[in-house]
C-alpha positions in Angstrom: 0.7 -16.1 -26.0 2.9 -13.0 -25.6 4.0 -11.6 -22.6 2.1 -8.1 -22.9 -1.0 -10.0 -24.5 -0.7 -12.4 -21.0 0.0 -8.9 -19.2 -3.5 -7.6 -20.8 -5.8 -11.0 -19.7 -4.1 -10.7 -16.2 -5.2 -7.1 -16.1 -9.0 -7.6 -17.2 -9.3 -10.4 -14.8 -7.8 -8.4 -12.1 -10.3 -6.0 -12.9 -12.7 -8.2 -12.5 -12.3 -8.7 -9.1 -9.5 -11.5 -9.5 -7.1 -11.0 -6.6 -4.8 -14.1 -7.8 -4.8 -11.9 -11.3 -3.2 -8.9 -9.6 -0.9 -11.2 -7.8 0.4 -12.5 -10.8 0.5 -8.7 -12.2 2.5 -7.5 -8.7 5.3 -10.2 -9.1 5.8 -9.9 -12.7 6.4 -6.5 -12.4 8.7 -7.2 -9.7 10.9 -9.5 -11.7 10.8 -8.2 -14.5 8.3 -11.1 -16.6 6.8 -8.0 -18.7 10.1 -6.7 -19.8 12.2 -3.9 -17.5 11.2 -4.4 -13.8 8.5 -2.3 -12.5 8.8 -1.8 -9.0 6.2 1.2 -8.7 3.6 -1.0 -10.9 4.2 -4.0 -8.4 3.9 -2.0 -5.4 0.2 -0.8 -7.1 -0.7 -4.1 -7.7 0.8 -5.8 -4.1 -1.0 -2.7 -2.4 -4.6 -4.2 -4.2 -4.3 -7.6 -3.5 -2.8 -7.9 -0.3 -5.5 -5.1 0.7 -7.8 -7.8 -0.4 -6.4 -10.9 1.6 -3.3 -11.6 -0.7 -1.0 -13.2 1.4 1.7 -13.5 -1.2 0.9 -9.3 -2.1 1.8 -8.6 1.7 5.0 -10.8 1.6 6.3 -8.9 -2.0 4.9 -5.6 -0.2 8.0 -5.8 2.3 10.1 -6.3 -0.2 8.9 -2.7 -1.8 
């Protein structure tokens, strides 16, 4: 699987409700996994799971 096809299943089961999804989404972004790093995207997708209980969201949240 490609990264942007991996990018669009993380996406649809993020919104689906999947917090670990947009975890994954949030620190790809961050480092770059989907190509150029994306630190507005991760902060959207931190903000959404660590609103949600996402401990690893909050930690990548003060790194934003």
């Amino acid at each position: 699987m490609d990264k942007k096809q991996k990018l669009l299943d993380l996406i649809d089961k993020a919104g689906k409700g999947s917090i670990e999804a947009a975890e994954k989404i949030a620190v790809g972004y961050y480092k770059g996994d989907y190509g150029e790093k994306n630190l507005t995207k991760a902060k959207k997708w931190a903000s959404y799971a660590a609103k949600h209980g996402s401990e690893v969201a909050e930690e990548l949240m003060g790194k934003l």
